[in-house]
Every structure is written in structure tokens, then in C-alpha cells.
Backbone as JSON Lines, residues from 0, in Angstrom:
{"i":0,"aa":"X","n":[-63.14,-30.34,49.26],"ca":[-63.01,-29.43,50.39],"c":[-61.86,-28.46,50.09]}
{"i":1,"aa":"X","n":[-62.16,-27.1,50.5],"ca":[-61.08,-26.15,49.83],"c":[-59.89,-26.43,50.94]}
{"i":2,"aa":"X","n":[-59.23,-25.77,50.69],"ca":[-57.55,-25.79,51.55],"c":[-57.67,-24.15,52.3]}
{"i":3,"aa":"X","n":[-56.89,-24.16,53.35],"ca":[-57.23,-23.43,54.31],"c":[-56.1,-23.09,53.97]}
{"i":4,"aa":"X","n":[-55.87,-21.59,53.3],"ca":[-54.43,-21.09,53.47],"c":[-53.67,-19.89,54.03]}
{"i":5,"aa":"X","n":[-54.91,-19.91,54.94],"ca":[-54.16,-18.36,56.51],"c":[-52.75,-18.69,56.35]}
{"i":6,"aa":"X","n":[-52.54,-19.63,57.33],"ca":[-51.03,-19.45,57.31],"c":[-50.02,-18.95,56.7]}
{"i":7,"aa":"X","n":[-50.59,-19.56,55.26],"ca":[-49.52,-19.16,54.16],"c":[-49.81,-17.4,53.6]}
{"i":8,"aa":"X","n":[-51.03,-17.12,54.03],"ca":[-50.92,-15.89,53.43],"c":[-50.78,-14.77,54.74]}
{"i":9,"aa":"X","n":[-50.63,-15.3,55.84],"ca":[-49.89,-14.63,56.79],"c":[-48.19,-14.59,56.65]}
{"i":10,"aa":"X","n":[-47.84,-15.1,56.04],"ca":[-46.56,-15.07,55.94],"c":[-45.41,-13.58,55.64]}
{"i":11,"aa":"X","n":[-44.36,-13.39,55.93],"ca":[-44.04,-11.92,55.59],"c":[-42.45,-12.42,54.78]}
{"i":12,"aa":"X","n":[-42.39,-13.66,54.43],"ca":[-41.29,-13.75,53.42],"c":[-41.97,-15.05,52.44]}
{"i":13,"aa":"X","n":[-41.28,-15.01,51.5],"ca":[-41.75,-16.24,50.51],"c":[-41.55,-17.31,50.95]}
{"i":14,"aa":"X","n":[-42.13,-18.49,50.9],"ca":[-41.04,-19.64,51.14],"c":[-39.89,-20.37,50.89]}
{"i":15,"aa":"X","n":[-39.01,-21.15,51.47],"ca":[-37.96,-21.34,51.23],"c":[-37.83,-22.23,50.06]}
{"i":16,"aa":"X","n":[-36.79,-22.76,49.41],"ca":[-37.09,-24.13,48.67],"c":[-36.9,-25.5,49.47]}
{"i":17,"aa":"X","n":[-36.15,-25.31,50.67],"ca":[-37.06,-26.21,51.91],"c":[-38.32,-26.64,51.81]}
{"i":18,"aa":"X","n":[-38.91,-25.79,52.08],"ca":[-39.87,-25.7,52.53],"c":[-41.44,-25.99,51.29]}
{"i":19,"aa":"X","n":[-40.99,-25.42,50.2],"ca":[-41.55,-26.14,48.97],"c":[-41.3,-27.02,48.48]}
{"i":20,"aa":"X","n":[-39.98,-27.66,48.85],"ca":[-39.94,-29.34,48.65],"c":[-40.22,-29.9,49.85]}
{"i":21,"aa":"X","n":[-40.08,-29.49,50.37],"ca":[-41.28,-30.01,51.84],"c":[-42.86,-30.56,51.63]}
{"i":22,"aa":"X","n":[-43.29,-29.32,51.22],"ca":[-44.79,-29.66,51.03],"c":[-45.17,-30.14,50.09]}
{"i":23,"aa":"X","n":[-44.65,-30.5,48.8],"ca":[-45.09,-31.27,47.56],"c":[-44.41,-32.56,47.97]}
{"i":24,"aa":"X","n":[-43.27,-32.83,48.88],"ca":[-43.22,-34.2,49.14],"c":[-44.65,-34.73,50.24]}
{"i":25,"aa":"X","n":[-45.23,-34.02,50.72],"ca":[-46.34,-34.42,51.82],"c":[-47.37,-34.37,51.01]}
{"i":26,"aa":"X","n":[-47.35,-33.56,50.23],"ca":[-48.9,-33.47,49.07],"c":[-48.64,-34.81,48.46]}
{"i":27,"aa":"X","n":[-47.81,-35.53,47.63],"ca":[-47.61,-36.51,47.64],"c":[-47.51,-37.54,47.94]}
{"i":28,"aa":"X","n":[-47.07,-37.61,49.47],"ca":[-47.44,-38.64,50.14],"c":[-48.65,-38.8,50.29]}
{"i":29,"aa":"X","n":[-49.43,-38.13,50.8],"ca":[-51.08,-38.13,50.78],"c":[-51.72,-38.55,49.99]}
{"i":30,"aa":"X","n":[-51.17,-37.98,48.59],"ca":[-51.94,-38.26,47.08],"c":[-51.87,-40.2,47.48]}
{"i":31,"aa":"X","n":[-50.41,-40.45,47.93],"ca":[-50.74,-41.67,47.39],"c":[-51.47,-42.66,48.45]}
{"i":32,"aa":"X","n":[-52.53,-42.35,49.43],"ca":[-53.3,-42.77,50.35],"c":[-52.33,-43.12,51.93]}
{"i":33,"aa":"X","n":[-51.27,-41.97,51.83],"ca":[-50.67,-42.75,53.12],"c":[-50.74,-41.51,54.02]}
{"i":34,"aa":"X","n":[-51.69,-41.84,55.16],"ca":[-52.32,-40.82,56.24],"c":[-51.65,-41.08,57.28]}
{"i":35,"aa":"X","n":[-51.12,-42.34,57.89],"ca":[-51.15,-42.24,59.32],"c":[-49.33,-41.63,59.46]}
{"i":36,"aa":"X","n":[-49.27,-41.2,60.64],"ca":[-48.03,-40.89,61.14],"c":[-46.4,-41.67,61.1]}
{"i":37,"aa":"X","n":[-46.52,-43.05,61.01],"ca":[-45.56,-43.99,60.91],"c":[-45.79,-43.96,59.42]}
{"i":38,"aa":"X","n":[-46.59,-44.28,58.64],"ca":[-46.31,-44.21,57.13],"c":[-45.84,-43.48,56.71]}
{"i":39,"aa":"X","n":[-46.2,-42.03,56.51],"ca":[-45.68,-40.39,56.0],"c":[-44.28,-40.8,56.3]}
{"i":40,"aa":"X","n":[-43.74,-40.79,57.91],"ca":[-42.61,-40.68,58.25],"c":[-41.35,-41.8,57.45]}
{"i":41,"aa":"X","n":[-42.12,-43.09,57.08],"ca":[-40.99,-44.12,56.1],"c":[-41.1,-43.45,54.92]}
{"i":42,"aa":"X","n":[-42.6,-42.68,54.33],"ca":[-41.94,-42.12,53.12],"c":[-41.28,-41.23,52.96]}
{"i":43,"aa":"X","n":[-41.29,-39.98,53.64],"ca":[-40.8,-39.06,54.01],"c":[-39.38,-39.55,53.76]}
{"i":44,"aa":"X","n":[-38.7,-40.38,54.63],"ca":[-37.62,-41.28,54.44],"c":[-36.85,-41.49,53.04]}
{"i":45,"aa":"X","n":[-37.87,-42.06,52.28],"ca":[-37.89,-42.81,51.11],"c":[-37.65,-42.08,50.31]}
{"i":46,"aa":"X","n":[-37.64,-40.06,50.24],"ca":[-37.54,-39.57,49.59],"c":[-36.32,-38.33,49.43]}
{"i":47,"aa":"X","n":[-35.92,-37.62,48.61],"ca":[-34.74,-37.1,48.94],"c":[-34.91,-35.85,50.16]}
{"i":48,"aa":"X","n":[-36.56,-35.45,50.63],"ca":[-36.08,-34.34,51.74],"c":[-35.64,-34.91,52.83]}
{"i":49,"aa":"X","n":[-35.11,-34.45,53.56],"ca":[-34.62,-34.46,54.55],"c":[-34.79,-33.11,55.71]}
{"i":50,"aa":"X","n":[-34.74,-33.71,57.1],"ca":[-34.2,-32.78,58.18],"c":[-33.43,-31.88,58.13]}
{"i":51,"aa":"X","n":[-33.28,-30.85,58.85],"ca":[-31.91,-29.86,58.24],"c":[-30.71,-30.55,59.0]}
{"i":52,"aa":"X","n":[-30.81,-31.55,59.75],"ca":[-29.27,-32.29,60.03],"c":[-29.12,-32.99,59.15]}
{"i":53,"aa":"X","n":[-29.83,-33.53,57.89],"ca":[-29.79,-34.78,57.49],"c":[-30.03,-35.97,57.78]}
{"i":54,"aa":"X","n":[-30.41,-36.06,58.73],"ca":[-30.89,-37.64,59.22],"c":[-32.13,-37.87,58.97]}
{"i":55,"aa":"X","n":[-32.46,-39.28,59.19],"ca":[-33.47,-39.48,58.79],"c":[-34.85,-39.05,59.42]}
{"i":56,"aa":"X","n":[-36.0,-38.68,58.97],"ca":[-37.43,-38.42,59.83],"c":[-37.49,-39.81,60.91]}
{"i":57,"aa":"X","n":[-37.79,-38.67,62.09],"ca":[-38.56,-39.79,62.76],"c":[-40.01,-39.08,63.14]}
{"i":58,"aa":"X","n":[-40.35,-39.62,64.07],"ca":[-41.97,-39.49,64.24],"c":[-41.9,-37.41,65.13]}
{"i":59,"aa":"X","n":[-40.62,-37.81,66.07],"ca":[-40.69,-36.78,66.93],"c":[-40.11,-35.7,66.11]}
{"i":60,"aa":"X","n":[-38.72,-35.66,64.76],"ca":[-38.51,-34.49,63.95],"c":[-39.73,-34.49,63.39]}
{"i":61,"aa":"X","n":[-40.38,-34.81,62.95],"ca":[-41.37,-34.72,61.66],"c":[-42.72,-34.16,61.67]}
{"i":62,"aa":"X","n":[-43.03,-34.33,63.7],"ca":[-43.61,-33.57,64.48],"c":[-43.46,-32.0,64.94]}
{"i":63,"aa":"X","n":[-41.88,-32.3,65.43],"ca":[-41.33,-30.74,65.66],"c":[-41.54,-30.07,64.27]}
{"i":64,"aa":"X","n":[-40.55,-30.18,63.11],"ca":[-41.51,-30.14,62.21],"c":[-42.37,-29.25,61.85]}
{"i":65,"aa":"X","n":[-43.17,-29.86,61.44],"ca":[-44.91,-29.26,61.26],"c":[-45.08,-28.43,62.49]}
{"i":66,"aa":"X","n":[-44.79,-28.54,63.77],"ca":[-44.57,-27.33,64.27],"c":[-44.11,-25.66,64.07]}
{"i":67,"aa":"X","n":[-42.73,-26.39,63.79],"ca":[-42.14,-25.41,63.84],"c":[-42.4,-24.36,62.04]}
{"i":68,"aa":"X","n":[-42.64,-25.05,61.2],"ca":[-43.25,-24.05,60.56],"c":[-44.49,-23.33,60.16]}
{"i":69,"aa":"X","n":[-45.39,-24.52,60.8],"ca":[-46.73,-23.58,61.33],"c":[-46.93,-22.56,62.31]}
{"i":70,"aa":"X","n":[-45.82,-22.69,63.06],"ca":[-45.54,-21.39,64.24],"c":[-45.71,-19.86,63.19]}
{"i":71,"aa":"X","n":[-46.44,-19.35,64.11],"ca":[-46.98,-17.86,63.68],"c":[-45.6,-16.92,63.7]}
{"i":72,"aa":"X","n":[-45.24,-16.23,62.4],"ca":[-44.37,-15.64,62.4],"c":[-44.59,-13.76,63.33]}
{"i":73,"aa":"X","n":[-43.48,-13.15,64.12],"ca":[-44.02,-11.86,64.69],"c":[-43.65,-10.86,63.59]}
């Protein structure tokens, strides 16, 4: 199944390196069969990204999150 990449090509700046170690840590997690919401979030954990406070993911950052950078840029 192809990958849906509006978002990303709506974009009007590059991405951050946040934000690309963001998503190859989640492409990864996935790769390695872990789907549900409490899993991602211990690996997520398990790995060096982090929140921009530094603390650890929980269910509700990790939510905001994926929110907040799928939010449509003006």
C-alpha cells in the first residue's frame, strides 16, 4: 500500500532533525510489529527521542504529538 504524503508535501519549510528522528524512530517501531498505543509509547521510551521537555512519552504527549505536527501549516 503506497504512503500518503500530502502532508509532507504541503509543507513550506523542510523538516526539522526533530522531526526526522521522529519519524524513522516510529517507522521503526512499526517495522518491528509494535502497533498498539501503549507499545509505541515504551518504545518510543526505549529510544534516544524524546519530548521537547525531555521527559519521557506518555500516551497523552505522544498523542499531542502526532497532533501537533500533522496540524496544517497557514
Amino acid at each position: 500500500m503506497p504512503l500518503n504524503n500530502n502532508g509532507v508535501q504541503t509543507r513550506t519549510r523542510p523538516t526539522t532533525s526533530y522531526e526526522d528522528a521522529f519519524a524513522d524512530e516510529l517507522e521503526a517501531v512499526y517495522a518491528r510489529g509494535v502497533h498498539d498505543l501503549a507499545g509505541v509509547v515504551t518504545a518510543l521510551n526505549s529510544s534516544g527521542v524524546r519530548p521537547a521537555d525531555g521527559a519521557d512519552w506518555t500516551e497523552a504527549t505522544f498523542t499531542a504529538e502526532l497532533a501537533r505536527l500533522g496540524a496544517k501549516e497557514a
